[in-house]
C-alpha positions as CSV (number, residue, x, y, z in Angstrom):
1,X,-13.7,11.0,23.8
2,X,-13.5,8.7,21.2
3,X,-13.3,11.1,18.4
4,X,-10.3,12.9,20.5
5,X,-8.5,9.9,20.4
6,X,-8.7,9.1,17.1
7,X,-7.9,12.7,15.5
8,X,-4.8,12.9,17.9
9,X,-3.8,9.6,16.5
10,X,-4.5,11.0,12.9
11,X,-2.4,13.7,13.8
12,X,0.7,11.8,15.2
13,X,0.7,9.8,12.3
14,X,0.7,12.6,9.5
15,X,3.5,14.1,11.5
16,X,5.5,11.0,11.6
17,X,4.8,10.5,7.8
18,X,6.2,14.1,7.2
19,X,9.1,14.1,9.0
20,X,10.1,10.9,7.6
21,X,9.7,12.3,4.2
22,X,12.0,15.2,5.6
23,X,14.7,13.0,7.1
24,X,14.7,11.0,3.6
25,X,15.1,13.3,1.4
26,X,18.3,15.1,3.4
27,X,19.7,11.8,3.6
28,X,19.1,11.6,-0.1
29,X,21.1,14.8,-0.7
30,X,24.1,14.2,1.4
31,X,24.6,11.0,-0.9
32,X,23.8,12.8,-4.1
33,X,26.3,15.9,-3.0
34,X,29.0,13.1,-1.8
35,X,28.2,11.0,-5.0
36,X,29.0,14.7,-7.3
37,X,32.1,15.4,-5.3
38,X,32.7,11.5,-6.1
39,X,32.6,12.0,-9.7
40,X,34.1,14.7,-9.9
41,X,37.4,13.7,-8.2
42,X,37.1,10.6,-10.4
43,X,37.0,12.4,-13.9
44,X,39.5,15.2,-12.8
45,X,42.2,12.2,-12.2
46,X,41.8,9.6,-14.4
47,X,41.3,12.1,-17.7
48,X,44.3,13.7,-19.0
49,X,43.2,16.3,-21.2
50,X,41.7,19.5,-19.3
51,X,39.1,20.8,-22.0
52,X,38.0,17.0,-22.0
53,X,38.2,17.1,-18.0
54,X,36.4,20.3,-17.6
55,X,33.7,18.9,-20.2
56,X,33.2,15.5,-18.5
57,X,32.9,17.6,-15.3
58,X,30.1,20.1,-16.5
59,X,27.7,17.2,-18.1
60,X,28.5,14.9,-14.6
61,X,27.6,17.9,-12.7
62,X,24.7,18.1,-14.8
63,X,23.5,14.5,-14.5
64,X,23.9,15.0,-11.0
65,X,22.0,18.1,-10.9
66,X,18.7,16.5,-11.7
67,X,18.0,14.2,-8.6
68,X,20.0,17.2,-6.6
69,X,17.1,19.7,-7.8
70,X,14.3,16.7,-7.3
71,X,15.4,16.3,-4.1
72,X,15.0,19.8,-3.1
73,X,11.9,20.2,-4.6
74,X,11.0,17.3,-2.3
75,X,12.2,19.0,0.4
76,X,10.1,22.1,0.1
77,X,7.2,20.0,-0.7
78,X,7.7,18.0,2.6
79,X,8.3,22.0,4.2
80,X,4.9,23.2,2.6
81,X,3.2,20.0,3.7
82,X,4.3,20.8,7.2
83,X,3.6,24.1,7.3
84,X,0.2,23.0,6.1
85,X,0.2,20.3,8.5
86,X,0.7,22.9,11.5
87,X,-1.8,25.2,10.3
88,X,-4.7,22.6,10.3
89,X,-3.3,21.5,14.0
90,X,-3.9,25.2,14.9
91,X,-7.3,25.1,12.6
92,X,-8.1,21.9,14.4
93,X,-7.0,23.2,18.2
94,X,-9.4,26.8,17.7
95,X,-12.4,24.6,16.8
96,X,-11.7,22.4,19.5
97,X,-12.0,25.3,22.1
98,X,-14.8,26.7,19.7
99,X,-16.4,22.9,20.2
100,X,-15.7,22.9,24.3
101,X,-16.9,26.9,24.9
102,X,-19.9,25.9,23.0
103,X,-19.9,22.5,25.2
104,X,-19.4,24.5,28.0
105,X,-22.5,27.3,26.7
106,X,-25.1,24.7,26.5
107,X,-24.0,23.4,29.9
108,X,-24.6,26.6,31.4
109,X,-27.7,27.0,29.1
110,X,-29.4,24.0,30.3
111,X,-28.4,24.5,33.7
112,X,-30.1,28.1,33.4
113,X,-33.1,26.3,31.9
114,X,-33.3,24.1,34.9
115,X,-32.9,27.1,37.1
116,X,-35.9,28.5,35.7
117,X,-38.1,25.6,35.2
118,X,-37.5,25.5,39.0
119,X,-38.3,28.5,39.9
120,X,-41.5,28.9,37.3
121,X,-42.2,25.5,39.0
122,X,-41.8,26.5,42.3
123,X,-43.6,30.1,41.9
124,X,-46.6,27.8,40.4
125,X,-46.7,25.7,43.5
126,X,-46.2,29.2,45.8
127,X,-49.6,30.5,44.1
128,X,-51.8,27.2,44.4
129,X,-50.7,27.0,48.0
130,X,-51.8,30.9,47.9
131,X,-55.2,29.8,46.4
132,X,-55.3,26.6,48.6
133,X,-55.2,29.2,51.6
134,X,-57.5,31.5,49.9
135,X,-60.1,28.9,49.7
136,X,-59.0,27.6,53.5
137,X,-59.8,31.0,54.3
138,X,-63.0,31.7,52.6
139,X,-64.0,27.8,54.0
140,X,-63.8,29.5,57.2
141,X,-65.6,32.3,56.4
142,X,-68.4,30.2,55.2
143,X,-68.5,28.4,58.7
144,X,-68.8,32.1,60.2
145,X,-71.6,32.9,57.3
146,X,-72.6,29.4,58.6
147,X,-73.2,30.3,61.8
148,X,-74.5,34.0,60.4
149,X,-76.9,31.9,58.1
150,X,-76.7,31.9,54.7
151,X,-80.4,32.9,54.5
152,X,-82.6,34.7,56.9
153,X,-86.9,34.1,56.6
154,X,-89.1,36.3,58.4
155,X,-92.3,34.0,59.2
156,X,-95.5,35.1,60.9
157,X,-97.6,32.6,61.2
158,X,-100.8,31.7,63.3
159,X,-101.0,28.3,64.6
160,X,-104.5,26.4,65.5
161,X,-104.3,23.1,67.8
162,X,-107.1,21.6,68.7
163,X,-106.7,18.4,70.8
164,X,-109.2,15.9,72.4
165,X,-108.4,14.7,76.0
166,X,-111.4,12.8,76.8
167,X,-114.9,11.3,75.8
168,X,-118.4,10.8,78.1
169,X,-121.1,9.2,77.1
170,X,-124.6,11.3,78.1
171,X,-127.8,9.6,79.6
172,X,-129.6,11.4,77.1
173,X,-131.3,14.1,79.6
174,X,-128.7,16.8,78.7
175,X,-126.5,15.4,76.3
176,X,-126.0,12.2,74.5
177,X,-122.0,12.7,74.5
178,X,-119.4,15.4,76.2
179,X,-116.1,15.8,74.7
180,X,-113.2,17.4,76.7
181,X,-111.1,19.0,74.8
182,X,-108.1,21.8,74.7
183,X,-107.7,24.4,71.9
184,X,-104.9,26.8,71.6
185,X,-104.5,29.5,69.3
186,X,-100.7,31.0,69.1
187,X,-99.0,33.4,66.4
188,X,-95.5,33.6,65.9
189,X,-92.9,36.5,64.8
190,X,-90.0,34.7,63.9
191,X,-86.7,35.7,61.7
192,X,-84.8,32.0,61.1
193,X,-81.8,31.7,59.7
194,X,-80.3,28.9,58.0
195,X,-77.3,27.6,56.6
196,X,-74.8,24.6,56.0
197,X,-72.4,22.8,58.2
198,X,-69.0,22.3,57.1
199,X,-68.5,19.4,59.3
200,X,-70.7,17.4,57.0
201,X,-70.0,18.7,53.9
202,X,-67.0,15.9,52.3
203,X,-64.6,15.6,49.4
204,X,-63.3,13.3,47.0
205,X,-61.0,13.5,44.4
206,X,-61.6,10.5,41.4
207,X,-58.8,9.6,39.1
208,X,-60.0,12.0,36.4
209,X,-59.2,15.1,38.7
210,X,-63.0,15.5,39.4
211,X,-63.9,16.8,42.9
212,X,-67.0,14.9,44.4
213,X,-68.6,16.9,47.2
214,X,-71.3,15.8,48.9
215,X,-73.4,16.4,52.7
216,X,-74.1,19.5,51.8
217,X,-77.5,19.9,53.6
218,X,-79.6,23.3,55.2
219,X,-79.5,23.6,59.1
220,X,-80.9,25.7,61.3
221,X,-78.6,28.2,62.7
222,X,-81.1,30.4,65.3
223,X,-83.2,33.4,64.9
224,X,-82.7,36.8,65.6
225,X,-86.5,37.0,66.8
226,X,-88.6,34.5,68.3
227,X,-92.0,36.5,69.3
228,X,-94.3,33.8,71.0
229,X,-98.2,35.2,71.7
230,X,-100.7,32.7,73.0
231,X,-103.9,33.9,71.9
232,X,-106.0,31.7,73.6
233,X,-105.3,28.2,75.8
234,X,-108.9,26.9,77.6
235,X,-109.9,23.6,78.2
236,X,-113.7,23.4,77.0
237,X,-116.5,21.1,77.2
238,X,-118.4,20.2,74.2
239,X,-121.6,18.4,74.6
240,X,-123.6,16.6,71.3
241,X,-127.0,15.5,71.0
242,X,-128.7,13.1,68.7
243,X,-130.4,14.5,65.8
244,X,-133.7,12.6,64.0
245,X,-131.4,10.6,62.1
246,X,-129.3,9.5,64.6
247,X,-126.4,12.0,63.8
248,X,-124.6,13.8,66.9
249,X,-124.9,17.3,66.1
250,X,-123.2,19.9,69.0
251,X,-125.1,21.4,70.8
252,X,-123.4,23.9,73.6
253,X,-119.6,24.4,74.3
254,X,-118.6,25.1,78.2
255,X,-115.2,26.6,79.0
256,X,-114.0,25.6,81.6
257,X,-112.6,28.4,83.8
258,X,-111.8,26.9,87.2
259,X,-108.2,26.6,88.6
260,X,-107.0,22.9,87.6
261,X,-108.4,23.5,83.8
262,X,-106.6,26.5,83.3
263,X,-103.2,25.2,84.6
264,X,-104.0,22.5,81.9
265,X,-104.6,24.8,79.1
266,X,-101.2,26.5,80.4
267,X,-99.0,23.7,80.3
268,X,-100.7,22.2,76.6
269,X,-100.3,25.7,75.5
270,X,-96.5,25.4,76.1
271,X,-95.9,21.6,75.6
272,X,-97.3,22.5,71.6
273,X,-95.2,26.5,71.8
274,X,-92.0,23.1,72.0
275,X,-92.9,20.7,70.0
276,X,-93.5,24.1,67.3
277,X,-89.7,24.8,68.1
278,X,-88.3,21.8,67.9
279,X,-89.6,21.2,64.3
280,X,-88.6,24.8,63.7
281,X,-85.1,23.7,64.8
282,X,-85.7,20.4,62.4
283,X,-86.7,22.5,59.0
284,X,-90.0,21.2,59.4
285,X,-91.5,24.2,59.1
286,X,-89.6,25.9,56.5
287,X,-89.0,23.1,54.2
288,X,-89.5,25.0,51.1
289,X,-85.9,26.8,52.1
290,X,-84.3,23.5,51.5
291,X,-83.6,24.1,47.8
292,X,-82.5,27.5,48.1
293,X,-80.2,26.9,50.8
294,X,-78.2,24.0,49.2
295,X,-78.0,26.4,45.9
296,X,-76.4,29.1,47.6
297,X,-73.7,27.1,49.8
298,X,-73.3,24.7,46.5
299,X,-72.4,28.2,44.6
300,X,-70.4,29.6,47.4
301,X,-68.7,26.8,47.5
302,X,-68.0,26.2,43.5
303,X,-66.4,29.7,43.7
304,X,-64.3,29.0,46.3
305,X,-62.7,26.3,44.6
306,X,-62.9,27.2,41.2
307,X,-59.3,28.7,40.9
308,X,-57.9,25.4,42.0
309,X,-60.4,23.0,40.3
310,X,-63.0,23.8,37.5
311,X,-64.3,20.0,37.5
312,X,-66.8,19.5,40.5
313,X,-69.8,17.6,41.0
314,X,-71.9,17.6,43.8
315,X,-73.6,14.1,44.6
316,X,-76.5,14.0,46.2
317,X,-76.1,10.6,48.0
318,X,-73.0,10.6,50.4
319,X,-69.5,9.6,49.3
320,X,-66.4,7.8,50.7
321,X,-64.3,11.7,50.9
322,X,-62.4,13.7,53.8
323,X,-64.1,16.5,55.5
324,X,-63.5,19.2,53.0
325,X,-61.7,21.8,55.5
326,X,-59.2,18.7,55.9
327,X,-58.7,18.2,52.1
328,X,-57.6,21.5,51.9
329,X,-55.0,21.4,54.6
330,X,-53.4,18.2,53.6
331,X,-53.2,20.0,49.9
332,X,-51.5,23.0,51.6
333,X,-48.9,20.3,53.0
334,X,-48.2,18.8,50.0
335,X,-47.9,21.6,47.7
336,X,-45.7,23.0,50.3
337,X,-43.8,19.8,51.0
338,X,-43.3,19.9,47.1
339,X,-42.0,23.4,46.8
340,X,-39.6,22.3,50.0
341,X,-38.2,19.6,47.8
342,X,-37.7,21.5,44.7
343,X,-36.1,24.1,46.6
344,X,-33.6,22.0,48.4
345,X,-32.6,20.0,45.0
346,X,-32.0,23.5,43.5
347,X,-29.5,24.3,46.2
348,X,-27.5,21.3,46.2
349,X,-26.7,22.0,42.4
């Protein structure tokens, strides 16, 4: 604006300057013209003789020809300068327009630019929400494979337990001690499966972009076969005798077959068939699945969120996160709250 100002004032005041060059030098001529005629008059009535009257006339003429020819050369000097004035005013007027078309192109440029950045902006944001559900998806897919196991172990297995319920002490006639005790010989046919669960498997996001998961630990998810076969439940009597030495050494084993023994046997037989299931249930029997288990949902889950985040680390102790189904949601939200935003802010301009 500044600029403007001053080359209009430039402007007014070469045109000023020019025209009072003009308005001089026609002033000048009307007195040199009236000054001529002056002379003339002057000569033509004071001298008597014509040849001397005609003589004095030429060389006054002459005289006053000079500044009469000076001042028209001034005039078309003052006509050429505005002429030249007028054609740098048009010179100056195009490259004004050129100046404010070109003002006016890198307006529109920029605002193109902006357009773009927005929409390369918000087409970035569309395709991390798309990933964000992709991985929201395949989260929940892992919950299914979850519940489907991530691994399934066929065990067969026979298991001995061999319990003492009680101790007599002999007289000596027919044993010097009688144990009572239960054994119970089972197998089992089982297919377990085992997995993860989501709900304790957390996130955290550190300042350095790094994602920190951790609860990721095997469970139990069920089995599609559970074959229980109880070989052999009796309640028997073991009686010892004292050797030389004084060592017991046994000597005869009784089972005991009547009514109240066998329900015994029965009911130990199925108190161990749950205490078997419930450390089935715990991982206590297949413990060495434990590794494998955590390296297949770690892996599942490192390629589930690799497209949004190449930098994770999974901690073995637990860490202050979000449960990691509800990290992905609130990253949805915000990515789409973002896109919202940019959106809106592109259609107000």
């Amino acid at each position: 604006m500044l600029t403007k100002l001053k080359s209009a004032f430039s402007q007014l005041w070469t045109s000023f300057q020019v025209r009072l060059e003009q308005t001089g030098s026609w002033l000048l001529v009307c007195v040199l013209i009236a000054a001529f005629v002056a002379v003339v008059a002057l000569i033509m009535a004071k001298v008597k003789k014509r040849e001397l009257a005609v003589i004095l006339t030429a060389a006054g003429s002459l005289l006053c020809a000079i500044p009469l020819v000076s001042t028209v050369n001034l005039l078309t000097e003052a006509k050429a300068k505005s002429l030249a004035i007028s054609e740098k005013k048009a010179e100056l007027k195009s490259l004004e327009l050129q100046i404010e078309n070109q003002s006016l192109k890198k307006i529109n440029l920029e605002q193109e630019n902006e357009r773009l950045n927005q929409s390369v902006t918000i087409a970035n944001l569309a395709n991390e929400i798309d990933l964000l559900k992709n991985a929201q998806l395949s989260m929940n897919t892992l919950n299914e494979i979850c519940e489907l196991a991530l691994i399934e172990t066929e065990l067969k297995q026979t298991d001995v337990r061999k319990e003492l319920l009680g101790t007599q002490e002999g007289m000596g006639l027919l044993a010097d001690r009688i144990d009572s005790e239960i054994l119970v010989i089972t197998t089992h046919d089982i297919n377990a499966k085992y997995g993860v669960d989501l709900k304790t498997v957390t996130i955290r996001e550190d300042s350095d972009g790094v994602l920190h998961i951790s609860g990721v630990r095997p469970k139990y998810i069920g089995s599609s076969k559970n074959i229980f076969d109880p070989k052999l439940s009796e309640i028997r009597k073991v009686e010892y005798n004292k050797s030389k030495n004084n060592e017991l050494t046994q000597s005869k084993v009784t089972v005991m077959n009547d009514r109240q023994s066998i329900q015994l046997a029965n009911e130990k037989a199925n108190e161990f068939e749950k205490e078997f299931q419930n450390r089935l249930s715990l991982g206590q029997e297949t413990a060495f699945l434990d590794d494998a288990v955590v390296k297949l949902a770690q892996n599942f889950i490192k390629v589930t969120l690799a497209p949004l985040n190449q930098k994770i680390a999974f901690g073995g102790e637990e860490v202050s996160g979000v449960p990691i189904l509800d990290y992905l949601n609130g990253k949805i939200k915000d990515k789409q709250t973002e896109m919202d935003s940019i959106g809106r802010s592109g259609a107000g301009e």
